[in-house]
C-alpha positions in Angstrom: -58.2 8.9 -48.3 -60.1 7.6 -45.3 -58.4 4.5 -45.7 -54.9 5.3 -46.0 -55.8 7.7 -42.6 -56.5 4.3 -40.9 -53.5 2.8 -42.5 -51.4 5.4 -41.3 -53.1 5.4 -37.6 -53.0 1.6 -37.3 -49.2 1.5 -38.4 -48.6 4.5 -36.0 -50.7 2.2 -32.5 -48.6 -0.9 -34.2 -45.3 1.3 -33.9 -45.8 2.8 -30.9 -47.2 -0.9 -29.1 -44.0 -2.8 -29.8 -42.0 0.1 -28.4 -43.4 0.1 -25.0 -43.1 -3.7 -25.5 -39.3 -3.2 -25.6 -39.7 -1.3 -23.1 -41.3 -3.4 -20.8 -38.8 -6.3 -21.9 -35.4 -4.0 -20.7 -33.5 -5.6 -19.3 -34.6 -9.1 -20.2 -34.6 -9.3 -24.2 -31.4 -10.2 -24.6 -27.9 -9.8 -22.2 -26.5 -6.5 -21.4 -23.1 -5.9 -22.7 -20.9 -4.5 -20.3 -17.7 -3.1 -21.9 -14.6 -2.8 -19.9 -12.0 -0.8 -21.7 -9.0 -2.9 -19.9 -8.0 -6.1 -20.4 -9.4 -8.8 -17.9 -7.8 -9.4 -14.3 -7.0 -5.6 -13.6 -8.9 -3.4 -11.0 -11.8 -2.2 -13.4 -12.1 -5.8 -14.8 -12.7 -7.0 -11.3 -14.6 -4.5 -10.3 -17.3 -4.6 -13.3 -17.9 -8.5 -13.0 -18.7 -8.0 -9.2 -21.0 -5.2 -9.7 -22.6 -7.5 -12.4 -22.8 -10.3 -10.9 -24.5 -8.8 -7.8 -27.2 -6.7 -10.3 -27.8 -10.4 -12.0 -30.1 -11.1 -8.7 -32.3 -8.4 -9.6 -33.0 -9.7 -13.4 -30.1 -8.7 -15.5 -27.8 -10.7 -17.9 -24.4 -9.0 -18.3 -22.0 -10.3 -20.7 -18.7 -8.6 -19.7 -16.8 -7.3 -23.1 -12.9 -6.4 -22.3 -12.1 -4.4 -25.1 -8.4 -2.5 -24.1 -6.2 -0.4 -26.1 -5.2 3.6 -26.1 -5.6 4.3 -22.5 -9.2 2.9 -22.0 -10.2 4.9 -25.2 -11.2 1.9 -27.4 -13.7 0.7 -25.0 -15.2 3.9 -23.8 -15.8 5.2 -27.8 -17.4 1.6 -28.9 -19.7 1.9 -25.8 -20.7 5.8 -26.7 -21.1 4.4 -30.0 -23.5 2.0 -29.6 -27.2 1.9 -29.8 -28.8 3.6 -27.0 -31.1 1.1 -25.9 -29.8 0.1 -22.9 -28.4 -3.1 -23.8 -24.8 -1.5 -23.6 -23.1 0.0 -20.9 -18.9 0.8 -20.2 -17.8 0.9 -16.5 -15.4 3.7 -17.1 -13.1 5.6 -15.1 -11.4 8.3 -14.3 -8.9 8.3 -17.3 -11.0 8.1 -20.0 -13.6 10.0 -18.8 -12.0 12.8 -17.2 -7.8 12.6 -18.2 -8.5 11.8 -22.0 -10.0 14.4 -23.1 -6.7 17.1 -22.3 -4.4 14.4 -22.8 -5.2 13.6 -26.6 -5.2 15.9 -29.1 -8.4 14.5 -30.8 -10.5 11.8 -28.8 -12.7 10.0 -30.8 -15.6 10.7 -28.6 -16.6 13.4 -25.9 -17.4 11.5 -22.3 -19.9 14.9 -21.5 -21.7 15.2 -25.0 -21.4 11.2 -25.9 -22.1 9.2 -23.0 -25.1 9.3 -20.2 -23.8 8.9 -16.9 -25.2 6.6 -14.7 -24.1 6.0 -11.5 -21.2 6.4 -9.8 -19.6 3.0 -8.4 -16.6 3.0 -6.3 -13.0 4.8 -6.0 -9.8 3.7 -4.8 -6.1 4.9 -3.7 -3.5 4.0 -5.9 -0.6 2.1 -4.3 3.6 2.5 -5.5 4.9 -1.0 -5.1 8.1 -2.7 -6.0 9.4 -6.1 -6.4 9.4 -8.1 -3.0 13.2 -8.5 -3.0 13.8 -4.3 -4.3 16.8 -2.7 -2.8 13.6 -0.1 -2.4 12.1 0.1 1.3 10.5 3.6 1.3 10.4 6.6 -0.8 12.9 8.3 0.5 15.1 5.6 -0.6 13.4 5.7 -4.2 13.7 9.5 -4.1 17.6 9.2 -3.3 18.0 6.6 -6.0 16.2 9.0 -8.4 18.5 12.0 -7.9 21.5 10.0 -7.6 20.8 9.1 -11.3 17.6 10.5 -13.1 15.7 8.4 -15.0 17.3 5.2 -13.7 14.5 3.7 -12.6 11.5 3.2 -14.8 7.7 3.1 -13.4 5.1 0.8 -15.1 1.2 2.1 -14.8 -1.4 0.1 -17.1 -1.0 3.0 -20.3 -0.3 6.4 -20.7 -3.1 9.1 -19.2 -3.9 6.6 -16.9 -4.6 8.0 -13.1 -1.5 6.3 -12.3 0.6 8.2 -15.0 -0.8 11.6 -14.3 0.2 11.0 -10.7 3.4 9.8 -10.8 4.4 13.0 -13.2 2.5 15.2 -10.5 5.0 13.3 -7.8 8.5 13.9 -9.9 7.6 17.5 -10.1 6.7 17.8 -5.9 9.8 15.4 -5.1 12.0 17.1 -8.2 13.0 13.7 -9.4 13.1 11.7 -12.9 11.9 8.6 -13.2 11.5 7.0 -16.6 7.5 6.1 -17.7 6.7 2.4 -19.0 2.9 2.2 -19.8 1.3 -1.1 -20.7 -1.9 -1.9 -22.2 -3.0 -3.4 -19.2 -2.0 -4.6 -15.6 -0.8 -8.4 -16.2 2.1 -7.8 -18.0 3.1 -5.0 -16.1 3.2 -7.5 -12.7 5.2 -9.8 -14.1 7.8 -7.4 -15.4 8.0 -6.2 -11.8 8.5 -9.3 -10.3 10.8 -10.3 -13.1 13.2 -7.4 -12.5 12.4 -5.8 -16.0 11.0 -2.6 -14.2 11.8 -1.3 -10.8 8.1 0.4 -10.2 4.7 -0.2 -10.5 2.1 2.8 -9.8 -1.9 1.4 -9.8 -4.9 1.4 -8.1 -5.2 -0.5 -4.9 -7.9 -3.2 -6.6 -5.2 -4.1 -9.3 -2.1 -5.4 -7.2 -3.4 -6.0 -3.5 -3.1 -9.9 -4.7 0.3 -9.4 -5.2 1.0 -7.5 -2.0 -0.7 -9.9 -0.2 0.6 -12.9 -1.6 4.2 -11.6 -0.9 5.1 -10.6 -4.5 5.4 -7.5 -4.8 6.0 -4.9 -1.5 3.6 -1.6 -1.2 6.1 1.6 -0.5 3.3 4.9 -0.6 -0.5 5.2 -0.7 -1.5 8.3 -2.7 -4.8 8.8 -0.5 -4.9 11.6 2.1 -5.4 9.0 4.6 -3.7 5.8 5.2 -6.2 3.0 4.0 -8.2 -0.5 6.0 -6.8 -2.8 3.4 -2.6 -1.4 3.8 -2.7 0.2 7.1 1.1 -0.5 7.8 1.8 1.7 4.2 2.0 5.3 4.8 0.8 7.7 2.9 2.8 9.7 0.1 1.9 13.3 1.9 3.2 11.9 5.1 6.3 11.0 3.7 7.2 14.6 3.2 5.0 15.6 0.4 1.9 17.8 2.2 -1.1 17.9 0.3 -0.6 15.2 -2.2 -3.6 12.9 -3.2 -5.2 10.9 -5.8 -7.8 8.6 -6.2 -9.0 6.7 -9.4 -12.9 6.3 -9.4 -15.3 3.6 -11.3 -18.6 4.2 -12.7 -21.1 3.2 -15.2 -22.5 5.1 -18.3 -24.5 4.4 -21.1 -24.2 5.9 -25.0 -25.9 9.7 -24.7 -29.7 9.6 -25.2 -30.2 6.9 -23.0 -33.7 6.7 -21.9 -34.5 8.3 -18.8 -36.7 5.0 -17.6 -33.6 2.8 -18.0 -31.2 5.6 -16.4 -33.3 5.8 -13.6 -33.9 1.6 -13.2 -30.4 1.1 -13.4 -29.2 3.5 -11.2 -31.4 2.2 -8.5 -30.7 -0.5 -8.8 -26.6 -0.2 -9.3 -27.1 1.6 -5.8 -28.9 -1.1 -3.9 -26.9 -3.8 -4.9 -23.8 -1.4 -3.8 -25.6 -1.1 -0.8 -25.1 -5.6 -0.1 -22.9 -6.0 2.8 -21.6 -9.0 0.6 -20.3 -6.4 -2.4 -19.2 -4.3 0.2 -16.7 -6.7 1.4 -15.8 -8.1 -2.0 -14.9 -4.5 -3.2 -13.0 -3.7 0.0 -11.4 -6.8 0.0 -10.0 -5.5 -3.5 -9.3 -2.1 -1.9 -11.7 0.0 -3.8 -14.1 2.1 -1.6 -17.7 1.9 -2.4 -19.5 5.1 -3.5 -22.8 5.1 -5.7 -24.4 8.4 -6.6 -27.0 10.0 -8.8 -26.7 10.3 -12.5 -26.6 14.0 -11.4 -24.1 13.7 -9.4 -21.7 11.6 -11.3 -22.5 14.2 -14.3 -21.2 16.9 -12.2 -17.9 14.8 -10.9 -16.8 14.3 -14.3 -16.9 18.1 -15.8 -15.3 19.0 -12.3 -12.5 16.2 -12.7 -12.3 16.9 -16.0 -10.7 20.0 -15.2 -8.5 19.0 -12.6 -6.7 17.0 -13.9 -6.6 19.4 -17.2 -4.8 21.5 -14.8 -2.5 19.0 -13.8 -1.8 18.0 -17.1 -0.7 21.4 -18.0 0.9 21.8 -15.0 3.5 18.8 -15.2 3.2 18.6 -18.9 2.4 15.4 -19.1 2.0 14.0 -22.7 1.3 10.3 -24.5 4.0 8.5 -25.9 
């Protein structure tokens, strides 16, 4: 009896040794898989691999993992349903973390109950843009075009419940206009049907298609910030273009599966926010036209359930549905 109380005690010391050993190793066992729910070269792709780049300074291995498909949801449920060890993280965004869950009818995972928010990363205003040789020069013209014939012109965003979907409905309902919705599973395509003529819109995030606005490819016509932004100060702003009020903003941050441990929440988020805090991320961000934010996991807890019903209500509202 004595002995099996020793065996028992000794396997218990062994057990709980080579778990602070893991613990001490995090993050340097093995890379950290950083899931990206879109495919590579759009805003959140971009974004991710400069975060992780910068945090690979400070010790950690990132292996970035595009995995895209329903709206950001395939990438955001393999993340929350992966070990929670800290070895696998999703930069997710508005969509699927706070659109998803009143856009589908059953969502394979819940971004509150199933994921551990980390930090908050950065936001950005999405930007309307057509092809560089459109008949379109502002909204008012694209307005006119869409009354003169409703649902003429067709609007790519990178997939339905996307940020950029949500807002454009919002839009047709404050301009009274129909335009016809082409979602894609990600943002390459979409550009090159733009600039090919195949669709007369495209509605994303600043980060995604400042290359091609810069680069002469495709023209900016509205900003959907309250605020006309550094990186496109010549483009107004759609509530100064006659719709008061109007605003919306996608936002990037970075959460683990639920359960993560509160030791590797609390490196990671200081750490997330120092590097955030590098005037050389800075400039690589706003270069991209995404506005750097970082938070506490608090506070990015508390900015999901409050977006979550926003745009709940604005789905509702405009009744918005995927195709």
């Amino acid at each position: 009896m004595k002995l099996s109380r020793r065996c028992v005690l000794a396997a218990a010391v062994t057990c709980s040794l080579a778990t602070s050993a893991f613990a001490q190793a995090w993050p340097t066992a093995k890379p950290i898989r950083l899931v990206v729910p879109f495919p590579a070269g759009g805003g959140t792709d971009i974004i991710a691999r400069e975060v992780a780049n910068k945090l690979a300074g400070s010790g950690y291995t990132f292996v970035v993992d595009n995995k895209p498909g329903s709206g950001g949801n395939l990438g955001v449920d393999a993340a929350a349903k992966s070990p929670a060890d800290g070895y696998t993280l999703v930069l997710g965004q508005t969509s699927n973390l706070a659109i998803n869950p009143s856009l589908y009818a059953k969502l394979s995972y819940d971004p509150v109950k199933d994921l551990t928010p980390v930090s908050l990363v950065a936001s950005a205003p999405l930007v309307i843009v057509v092809a560089a040789d459109s008949p379109y020069k502002t909204l008012a013209d694209i307005v006119a075009a869409s009354k003169a014939k409703p649902g003429f012109l067709n609007y790519a965003t990178s997939g339905n419940g996307t940020v950029a979907h949500l807002a454009t409905e919002s839009f047709q309902k404050a301009a009274d206009v129909k335009l016809t919705h082409v979602p894609y599973k990600g943002a390459a395509q979409g550009a090159t049907d733009l600039i090919g003529g195949q669709v007369q819109l495209y509605v994303s995030s600043i980060p995604t298609l400042i290359g091609h606005i810069k680069n002469g490819k495709m023209r900016a016509i509205a900003v959907t910030s309250a605020k006309r932004t550094e990186d496109l100060p010549q483009v107004p702003t759609i509530a100064e273009s006659g719709y008061k009020g109007f605003e919306a903003m996608t936002w990037f941050g970075i959460a683990g599966p639920a359960n993560l441990p509160k030791d590797v929440v609390a490196k990671l988020n200081a750490d997330i926010n120092k590097a955030l805090q590098a005037v050389e991320l800075r400039k690589k961000l706003g270069d991209q036209g995404a506005i750097v934010a970082g938070s506490t996991p608090e506070q990015f807890s508390t900015l999901i359930r409050e977006e979550t019903a926003r745009w709940g209500k604005i789905i509702k509202e405009s009744g918005a549905k995927v195709d």
